[in-house]
Each structure stands twice: as structure tokens, then as C-alpha cells.
VOBA-1610 file (N, C-alpha, C; in pm, whole numbers, padded with zeros to 5 digits, always signed):
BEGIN
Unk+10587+10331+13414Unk+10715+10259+13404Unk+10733+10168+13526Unk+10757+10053+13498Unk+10793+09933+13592Unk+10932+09964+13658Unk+10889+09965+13839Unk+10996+09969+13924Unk+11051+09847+13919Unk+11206+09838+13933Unk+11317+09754+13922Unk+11276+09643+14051Unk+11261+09498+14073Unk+11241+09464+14200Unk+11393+09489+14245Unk+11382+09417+14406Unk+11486+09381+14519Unk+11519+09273+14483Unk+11642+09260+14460Unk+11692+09137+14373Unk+11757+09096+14522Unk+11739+08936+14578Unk+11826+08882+14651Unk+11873+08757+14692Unk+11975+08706+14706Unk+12072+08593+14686Unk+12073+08547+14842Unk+12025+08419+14843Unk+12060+08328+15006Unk+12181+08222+14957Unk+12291+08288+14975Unk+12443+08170+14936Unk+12521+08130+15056Unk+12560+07992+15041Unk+12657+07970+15145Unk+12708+07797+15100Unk+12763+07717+15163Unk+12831+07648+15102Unk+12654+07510+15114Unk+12744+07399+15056Unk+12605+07297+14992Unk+12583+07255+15153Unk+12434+07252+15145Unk+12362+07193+15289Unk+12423+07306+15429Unk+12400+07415+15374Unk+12388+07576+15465Unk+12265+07606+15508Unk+12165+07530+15434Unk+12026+07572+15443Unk+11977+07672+15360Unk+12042+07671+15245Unk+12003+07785+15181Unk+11814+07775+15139Unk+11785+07641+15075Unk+11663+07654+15009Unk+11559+07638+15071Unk+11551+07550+15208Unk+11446+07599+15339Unk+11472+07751+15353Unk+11586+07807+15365Unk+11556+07942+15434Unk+11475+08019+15348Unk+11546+07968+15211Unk+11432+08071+15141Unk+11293+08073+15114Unk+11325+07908+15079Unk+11127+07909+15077Unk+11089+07968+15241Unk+11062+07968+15318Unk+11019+08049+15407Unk+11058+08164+15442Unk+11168+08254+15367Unk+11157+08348+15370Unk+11039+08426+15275Unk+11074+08392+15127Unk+10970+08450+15020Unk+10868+08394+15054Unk+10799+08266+15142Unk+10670+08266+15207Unk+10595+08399+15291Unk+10708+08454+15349Unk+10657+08542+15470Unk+10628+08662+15376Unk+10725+08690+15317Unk+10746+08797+15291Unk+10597+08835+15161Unk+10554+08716+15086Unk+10465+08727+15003Unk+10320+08774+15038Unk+10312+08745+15141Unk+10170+08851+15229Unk+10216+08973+15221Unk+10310+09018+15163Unk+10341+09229+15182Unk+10341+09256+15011Unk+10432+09158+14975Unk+10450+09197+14800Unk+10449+09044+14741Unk+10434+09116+14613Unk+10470+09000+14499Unk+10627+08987+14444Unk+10643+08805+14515Unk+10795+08795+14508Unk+10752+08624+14379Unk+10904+08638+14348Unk+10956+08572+14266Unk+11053+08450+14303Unk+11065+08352+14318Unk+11167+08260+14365Unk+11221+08215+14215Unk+11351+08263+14170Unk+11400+08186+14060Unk+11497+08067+14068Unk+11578+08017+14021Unk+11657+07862+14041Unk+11548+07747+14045Unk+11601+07631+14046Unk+11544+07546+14041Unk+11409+07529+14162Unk+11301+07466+14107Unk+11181+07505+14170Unk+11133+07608+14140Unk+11114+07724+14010Unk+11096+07851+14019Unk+10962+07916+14004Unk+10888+07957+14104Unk+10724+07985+14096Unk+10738+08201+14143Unk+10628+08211+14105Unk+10562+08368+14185Unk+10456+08340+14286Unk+10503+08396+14354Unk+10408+08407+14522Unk+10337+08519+14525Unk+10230+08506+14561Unk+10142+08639+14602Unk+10037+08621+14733Unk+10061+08640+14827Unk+09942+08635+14948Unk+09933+08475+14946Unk+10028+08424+14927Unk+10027+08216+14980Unk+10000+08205+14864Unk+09934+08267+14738Unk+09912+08193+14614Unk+10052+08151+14541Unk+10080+08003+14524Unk+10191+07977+14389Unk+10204+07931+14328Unk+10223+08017+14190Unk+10212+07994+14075Unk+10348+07941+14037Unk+10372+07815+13966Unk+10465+07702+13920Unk+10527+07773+13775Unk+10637+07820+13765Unk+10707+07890+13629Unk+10760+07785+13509Unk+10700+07745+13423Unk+10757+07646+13347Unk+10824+07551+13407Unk+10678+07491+13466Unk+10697+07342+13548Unk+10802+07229+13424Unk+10715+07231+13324Unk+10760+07141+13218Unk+10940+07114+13211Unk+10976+07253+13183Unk+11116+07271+13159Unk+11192+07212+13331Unk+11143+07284+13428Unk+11210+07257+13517Unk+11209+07097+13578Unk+11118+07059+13547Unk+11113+06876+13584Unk+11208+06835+13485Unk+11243+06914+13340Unk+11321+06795+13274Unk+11507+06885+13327Unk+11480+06952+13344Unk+11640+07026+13430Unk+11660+06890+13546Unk+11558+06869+13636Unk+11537+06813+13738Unk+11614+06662+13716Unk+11546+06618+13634Unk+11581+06454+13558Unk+11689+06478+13487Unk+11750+06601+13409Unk+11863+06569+13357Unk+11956+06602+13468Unk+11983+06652+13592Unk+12067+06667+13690Unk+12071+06474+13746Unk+11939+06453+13763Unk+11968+06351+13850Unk+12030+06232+13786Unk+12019+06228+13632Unk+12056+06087+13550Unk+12228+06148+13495Unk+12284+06240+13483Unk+12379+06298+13489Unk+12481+06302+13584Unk+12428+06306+13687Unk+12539+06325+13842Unk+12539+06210+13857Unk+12469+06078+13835Unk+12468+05925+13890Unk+12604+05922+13768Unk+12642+05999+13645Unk+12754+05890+13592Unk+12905+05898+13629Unk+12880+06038+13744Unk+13002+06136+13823Unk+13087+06104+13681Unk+13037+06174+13587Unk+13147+06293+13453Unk+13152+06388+13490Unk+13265+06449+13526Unk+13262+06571+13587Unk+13243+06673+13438Unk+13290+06694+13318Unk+13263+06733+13227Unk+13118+06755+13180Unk+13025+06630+13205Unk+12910+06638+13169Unk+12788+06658+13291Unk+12823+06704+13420Unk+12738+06777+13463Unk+12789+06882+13467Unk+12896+06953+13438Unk+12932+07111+13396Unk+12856+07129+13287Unk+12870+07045+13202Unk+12763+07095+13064Unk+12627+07149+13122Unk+12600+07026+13215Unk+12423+07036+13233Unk+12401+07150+13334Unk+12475+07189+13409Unk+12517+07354+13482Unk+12521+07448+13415Unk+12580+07436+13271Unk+12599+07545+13199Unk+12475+07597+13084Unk+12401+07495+13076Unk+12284+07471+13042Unk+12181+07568+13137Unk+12154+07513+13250Unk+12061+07591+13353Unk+12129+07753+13364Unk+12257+07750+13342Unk+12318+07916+13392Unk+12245+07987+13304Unk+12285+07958+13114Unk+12170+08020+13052Unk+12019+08035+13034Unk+11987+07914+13078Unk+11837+07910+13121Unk+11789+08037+13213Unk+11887+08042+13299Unk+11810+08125+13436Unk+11859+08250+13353Unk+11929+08283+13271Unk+11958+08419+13247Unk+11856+08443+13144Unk+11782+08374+13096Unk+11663+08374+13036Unk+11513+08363+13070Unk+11530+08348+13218Unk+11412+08268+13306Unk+11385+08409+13403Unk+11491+08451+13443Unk+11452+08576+13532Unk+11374+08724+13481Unk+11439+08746+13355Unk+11380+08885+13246Unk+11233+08833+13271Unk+11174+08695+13229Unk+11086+08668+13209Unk+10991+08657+13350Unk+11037+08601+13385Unk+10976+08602+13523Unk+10906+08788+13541Unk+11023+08821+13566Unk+10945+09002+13593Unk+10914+09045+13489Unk+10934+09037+13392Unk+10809+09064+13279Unk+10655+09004+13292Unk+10645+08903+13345Unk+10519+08849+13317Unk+10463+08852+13420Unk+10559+08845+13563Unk+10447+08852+13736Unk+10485+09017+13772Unk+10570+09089+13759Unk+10596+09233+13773Unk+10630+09209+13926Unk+10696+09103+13985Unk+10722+09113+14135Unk+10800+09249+14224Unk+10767+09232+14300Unk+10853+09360+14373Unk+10980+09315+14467Unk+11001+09178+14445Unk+11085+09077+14527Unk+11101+08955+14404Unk+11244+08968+14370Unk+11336+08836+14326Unk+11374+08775+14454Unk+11396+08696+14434Unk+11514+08561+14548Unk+11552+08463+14472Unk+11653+08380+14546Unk+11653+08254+14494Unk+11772+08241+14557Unk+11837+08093+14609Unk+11895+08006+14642Unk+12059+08012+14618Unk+12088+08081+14484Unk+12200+08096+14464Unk+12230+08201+14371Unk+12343+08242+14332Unk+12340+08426+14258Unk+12400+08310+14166Unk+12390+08373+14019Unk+12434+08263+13849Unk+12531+08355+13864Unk+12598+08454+13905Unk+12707+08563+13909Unk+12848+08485+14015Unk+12792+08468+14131Unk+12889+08457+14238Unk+12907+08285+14237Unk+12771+08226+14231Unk+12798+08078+14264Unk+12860+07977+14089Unk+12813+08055+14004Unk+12866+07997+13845Unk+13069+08035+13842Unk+13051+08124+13902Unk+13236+08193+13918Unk+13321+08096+14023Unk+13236+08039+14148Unk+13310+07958+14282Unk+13286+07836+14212Unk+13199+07775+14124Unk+13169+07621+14133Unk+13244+07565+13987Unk+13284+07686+13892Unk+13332+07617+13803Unk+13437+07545+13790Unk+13532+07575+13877Unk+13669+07491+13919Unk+13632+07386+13938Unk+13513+07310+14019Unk+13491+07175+14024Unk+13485+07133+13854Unk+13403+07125+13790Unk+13362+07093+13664Unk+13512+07168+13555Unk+13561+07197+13555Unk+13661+07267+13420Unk+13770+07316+13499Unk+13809+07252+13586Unk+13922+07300+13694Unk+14047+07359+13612Unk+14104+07297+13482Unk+14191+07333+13397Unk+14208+07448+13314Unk+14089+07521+13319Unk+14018+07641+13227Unk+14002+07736+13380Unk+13942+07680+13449Unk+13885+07784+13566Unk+14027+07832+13616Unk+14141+07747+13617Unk+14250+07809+13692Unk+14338+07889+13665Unk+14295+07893+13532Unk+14352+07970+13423Unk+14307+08137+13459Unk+14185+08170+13496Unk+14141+08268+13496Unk+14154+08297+13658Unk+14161+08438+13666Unk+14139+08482+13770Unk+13997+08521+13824Unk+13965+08549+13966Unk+13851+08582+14046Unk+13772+08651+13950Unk+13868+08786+13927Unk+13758+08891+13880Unk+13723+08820+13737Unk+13817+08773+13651Unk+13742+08730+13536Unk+13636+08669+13513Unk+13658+08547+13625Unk+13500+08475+13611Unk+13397+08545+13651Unk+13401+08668+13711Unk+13311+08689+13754Unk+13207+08800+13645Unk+13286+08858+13540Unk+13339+08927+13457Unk+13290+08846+13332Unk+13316+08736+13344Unk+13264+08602+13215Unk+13074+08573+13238Unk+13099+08547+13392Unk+12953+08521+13417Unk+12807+08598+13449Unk+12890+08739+13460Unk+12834+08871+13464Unk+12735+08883+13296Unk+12850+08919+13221Unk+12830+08897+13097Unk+12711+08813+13010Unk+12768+08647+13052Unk+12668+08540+12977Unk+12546+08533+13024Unk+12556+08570+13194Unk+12427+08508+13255Unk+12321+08640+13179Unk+12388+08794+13174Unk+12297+08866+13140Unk+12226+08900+13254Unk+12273+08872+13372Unk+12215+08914+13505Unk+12268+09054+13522Unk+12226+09151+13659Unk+12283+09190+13736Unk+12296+09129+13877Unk+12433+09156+13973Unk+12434+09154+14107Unk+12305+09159+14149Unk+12333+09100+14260Unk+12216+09102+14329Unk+12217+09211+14434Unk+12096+09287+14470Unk+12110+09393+14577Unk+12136+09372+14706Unk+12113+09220+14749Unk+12142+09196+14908Unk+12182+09057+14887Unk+12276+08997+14956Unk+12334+08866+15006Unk+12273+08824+15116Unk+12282+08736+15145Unk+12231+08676+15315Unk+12362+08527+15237Unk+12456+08586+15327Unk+12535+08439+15348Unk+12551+08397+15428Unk+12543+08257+15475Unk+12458+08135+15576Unk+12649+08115+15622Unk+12679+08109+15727Unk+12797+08098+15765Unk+12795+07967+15836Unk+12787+07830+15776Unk+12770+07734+15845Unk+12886+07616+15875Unk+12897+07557+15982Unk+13043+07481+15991Unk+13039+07396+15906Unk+13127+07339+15846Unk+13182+07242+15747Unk+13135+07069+15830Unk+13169+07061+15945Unk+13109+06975+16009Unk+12907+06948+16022Unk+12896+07073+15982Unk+12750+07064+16010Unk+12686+06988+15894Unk+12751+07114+15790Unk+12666+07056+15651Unk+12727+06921+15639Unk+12842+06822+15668Unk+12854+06714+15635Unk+12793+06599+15723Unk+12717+06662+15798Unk+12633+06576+15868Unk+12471+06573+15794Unk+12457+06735+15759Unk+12338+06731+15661Unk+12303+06638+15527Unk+12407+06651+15534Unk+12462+06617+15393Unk+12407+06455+15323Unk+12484+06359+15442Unk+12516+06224+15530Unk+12346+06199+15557Unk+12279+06285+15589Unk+12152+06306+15653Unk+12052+06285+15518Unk+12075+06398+15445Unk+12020+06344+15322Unk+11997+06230+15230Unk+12143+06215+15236Unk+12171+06116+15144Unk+12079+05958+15231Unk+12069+05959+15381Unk+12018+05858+15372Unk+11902+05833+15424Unk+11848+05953+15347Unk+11704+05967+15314Unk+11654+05964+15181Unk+11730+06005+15123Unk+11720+05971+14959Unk+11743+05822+14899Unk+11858+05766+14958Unk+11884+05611+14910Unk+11894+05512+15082Unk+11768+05490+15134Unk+11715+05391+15271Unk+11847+05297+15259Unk+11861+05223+15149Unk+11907+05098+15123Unk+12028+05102+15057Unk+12089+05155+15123Unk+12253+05185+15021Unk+12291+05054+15015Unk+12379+04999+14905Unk+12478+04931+14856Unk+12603+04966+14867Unk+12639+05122+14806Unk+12772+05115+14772Unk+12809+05221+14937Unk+12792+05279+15015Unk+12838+05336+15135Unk+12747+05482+15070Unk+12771+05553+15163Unk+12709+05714+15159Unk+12816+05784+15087Unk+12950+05724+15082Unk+13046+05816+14994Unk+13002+05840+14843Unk+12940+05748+14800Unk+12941+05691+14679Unk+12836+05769+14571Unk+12691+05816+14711Unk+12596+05933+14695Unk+12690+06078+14679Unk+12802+06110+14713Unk+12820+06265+14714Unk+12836+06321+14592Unk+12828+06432+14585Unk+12898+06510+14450Unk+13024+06557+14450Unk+13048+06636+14345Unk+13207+06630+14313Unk+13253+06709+14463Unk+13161+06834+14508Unk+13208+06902+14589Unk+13134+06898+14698Unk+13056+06782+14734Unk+12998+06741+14896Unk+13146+06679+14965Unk+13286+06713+14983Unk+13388+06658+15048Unk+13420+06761+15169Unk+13438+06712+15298Unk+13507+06820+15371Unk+13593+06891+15321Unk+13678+06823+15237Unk+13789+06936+15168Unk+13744+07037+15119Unk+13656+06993+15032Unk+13607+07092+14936Unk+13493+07187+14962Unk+13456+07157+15062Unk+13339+07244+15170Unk+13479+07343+15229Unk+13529+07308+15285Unk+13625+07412+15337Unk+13702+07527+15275Unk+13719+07472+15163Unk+13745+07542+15000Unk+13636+07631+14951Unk+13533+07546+14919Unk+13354+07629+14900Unk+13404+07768+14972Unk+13412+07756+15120Unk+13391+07844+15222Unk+13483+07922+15194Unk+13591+07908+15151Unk+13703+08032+15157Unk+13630+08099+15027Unk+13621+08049+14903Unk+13642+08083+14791Unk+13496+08193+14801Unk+13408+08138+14862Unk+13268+08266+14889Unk+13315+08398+14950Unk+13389+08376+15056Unk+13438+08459+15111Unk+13490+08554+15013Unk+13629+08501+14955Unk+13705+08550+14877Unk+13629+08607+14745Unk+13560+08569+14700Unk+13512+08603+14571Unk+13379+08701+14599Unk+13316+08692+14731Unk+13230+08801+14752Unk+13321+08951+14797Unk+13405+08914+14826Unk+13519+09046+14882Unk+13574+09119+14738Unk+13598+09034+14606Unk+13586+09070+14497Unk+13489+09163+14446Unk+13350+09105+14438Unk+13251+09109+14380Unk+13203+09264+14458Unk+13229+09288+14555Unk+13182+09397+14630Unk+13232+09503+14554Unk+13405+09478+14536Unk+13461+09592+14481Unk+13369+09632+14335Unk+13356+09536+14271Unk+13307+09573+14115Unk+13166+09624+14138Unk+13089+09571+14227Unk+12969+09647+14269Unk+12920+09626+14405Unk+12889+09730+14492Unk+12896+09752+14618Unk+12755+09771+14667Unk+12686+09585+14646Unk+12576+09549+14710Unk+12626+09534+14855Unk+12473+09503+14910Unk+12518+09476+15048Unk+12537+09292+15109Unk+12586+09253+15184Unk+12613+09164+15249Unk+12585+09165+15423Unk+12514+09028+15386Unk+12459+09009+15598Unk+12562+08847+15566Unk+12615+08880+15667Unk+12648+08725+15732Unk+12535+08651+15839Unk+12529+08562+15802Unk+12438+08513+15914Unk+12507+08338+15955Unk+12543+08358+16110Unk+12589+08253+16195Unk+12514+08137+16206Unk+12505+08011+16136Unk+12374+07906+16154Unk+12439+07828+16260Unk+12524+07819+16329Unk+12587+07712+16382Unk+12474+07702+16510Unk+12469+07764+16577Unk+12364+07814+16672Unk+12200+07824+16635Unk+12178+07803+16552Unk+12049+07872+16510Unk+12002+07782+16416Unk+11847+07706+16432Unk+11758+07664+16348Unk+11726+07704+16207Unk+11712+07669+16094Unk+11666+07711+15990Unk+11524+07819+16060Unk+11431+07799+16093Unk+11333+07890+16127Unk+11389+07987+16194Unk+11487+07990+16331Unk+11535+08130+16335Unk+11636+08199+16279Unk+11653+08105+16114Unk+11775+08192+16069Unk+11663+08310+15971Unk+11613+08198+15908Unk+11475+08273+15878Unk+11393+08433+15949Unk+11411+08422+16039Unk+11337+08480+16093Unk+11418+08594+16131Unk+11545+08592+16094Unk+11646+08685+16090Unk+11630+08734+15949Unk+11568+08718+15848Unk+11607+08778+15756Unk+11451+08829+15675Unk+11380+08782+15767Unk+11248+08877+15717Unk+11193+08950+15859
//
């Protein structure tokens, strides 16, 4: 009988460093066991070997995010969110069915981050419901469980909007319309500050209904490599 892996979630608000930390976390950690990185980008690691999980599907997730968010419908990249939520609740069974890892990860929990982000996209429906419901809704659809460990990236709101700013003008050299014009619905200081409460708040929830564990981890101070290096 197949042991259950270590299911675990690197969350914190957008440009926390979540997806460097992880790829070099499940790097390190893949010289001891066979881990799994699910979310977008989703491969199995074994001793540096990685294997690419339905490349096909995930390049066209990839292209439909990016031709989607350029028309800022806020309606229709909730669709294309709600799309990937079931995907991954279909992508993970499979995943450990077919590599038998002893280590899940990935970038964001479809439990905690599908419950904080839907207010951007369906703000009229989301406000309607309370904490525990969404969490309760997304528990349910995703077909997940909690994850066994958190690592949430506690990073200043000033930081990531410099990351952010950083990105963006690395992605578009030659802007036209200003760097505002690159953000998403919820790359705003406001709404980073919001992000930040609502993790808080909704992991203080989420504990009660099931009582995984949680690390805070302080980036303000600290490099992606030694946040890393805090958590393997």
C-alpha cells in the first residue's frame, strides 16, 4: 500500500518569492526523495532528473493566461482560474499515481489561494460568502486535501511592488502605455495589503477546520537563497 506523500504549500502575497523558493527548494530536497512540483510548470524530480507533466496542456494554460489578462476582463480571467483550479484537482491524484512521490509542493494551495483570490474576479458572489465557506466550496471542488505544511513568505508590500515594477520591465523593455498598464487586477499596493491581511485571516480560519502546520518566514531581510535555505 502506497504511503500518503508530504503535501506542501509556499504562499504569500504576488512577487513574495514564492516560485524561486520553491523551485530550489524541491531541487534540494530531490537528492533525498521523489518530489512532485504541481501548479503551473508541473514536473517530478528525482536526484536532478525532470520529468515535464503534461507539457502540452500546461503551455496552452500558459497562452491562455497570457492572451486573457492582456484584455483585463476581470470575469474572463476568473473563468480561465477556474479552469486551472479544476485542472490541478485533477493533475495532482495523477501526478502521485503515476511518479508515487514522497514530496508534493507547489507555489500555491487551490484550497487557501482559490478562497483569498476570488474576490478579485467575482467580488459580488465572493462577498456574499463568508471565509469558512469558500474555503468549504474550494475544499470540496478542488477535491484536494489541506496541505500538511505552509511556509508563508511574510514579505513587505513595498518590496513585492518593486518586484513587481522589476518584472514587468523585464517582460515589456519598451513600454508604451507606463508599467501601470502591465499589472493585474491585484498587483496594486492596495490590494497587496489586502492579499496580506486576507492570508493571514483565512489561514487562522483554515487552521481551525484542519490543524496543519504553519512557518512564517520574514523575507524582508533575507535573499530568496537564504529563505530557501530556511526551509530545507
Amino acid at each position: 500500500m502506497d504511503m500518503k506523500p508530504l503535501r506542501i504549500s509556499i504562499i504569500g502575497i504576488d512577487d513574495s518569492g514564492k516560485s524561486t523558493t520553491t523551485l530550489k527548494v524541491i531541487d534540494a530536497l530531490s537528492h533525498q526523495i521523489p518530489a512532485c512540483k504541481t501548479g503551473r510548470g508541473s514536473f517530478f524530480i528525482w536526484r536532478g532528473n525532470v520529468i515535464p507533466c503534461l507539457p502540452i496542456i500546461g503551455n496552452f494554460f500558459e497562452g491562455l493566461f497570457k492572451r486573457v489578462d492582456a484584455t483585463k476582463k476581470r470575469q474572463w480571467i476568473g473563468l480561465t482560474r477556474l479552469l486551472f483550479f479544476f485542472f490541478q484537482g485533477w493533475l495532482e491524484p495523477y501526478m502521485i499515481k503515476k511518479y508515487h512521490p514522497e514530496l508534493v509542493m507547489g507555489t500555491r494551495c487551490m484550497i487557501i489561494d482559490s478562497s483569498i483570490y476570488s474576490e478579485f474576479y467575482y467580488p459580488w458572489i465572493s462577498r456574499r460568502m463568508t471565509t469558512e465557506s469558500k474555503l468549504r466550496f474550494a475544499q470540496l471542488y478542488s477535491r484536494l486535501p489541506f496541505r500538511d505544511l505552509y511556509f508563508f513568505l511574510n514579505t513587505p508590500v513595498q518590496i513585492a511592488m518593486e518586484r513587481i515594477y522589476k518584472r514587468i520591465s523585464g517582460d515589456h523593455p519598451k513600454i508604451t502605455y507606463g508599467r501601470d498598464y502591465w499589472l493585474h487586477l491585484h498587483e496594486h499596493e492596495e490590494s497587496l495589503r489586502s492579499l496580506d491581511q486576507k492570508f493571514r485571516d483565512t489561514l487562522q480560519m483554515a487552521r481551525v477546520k484542519m490543524p496543519f502546520k504553519l512557518i512564517e518566514i520574514d523575507t524582508a531581510e533575507q535573499s530568496e537563497e537564504q529563505v530557501s535555505k530556511l526551509i530545507f
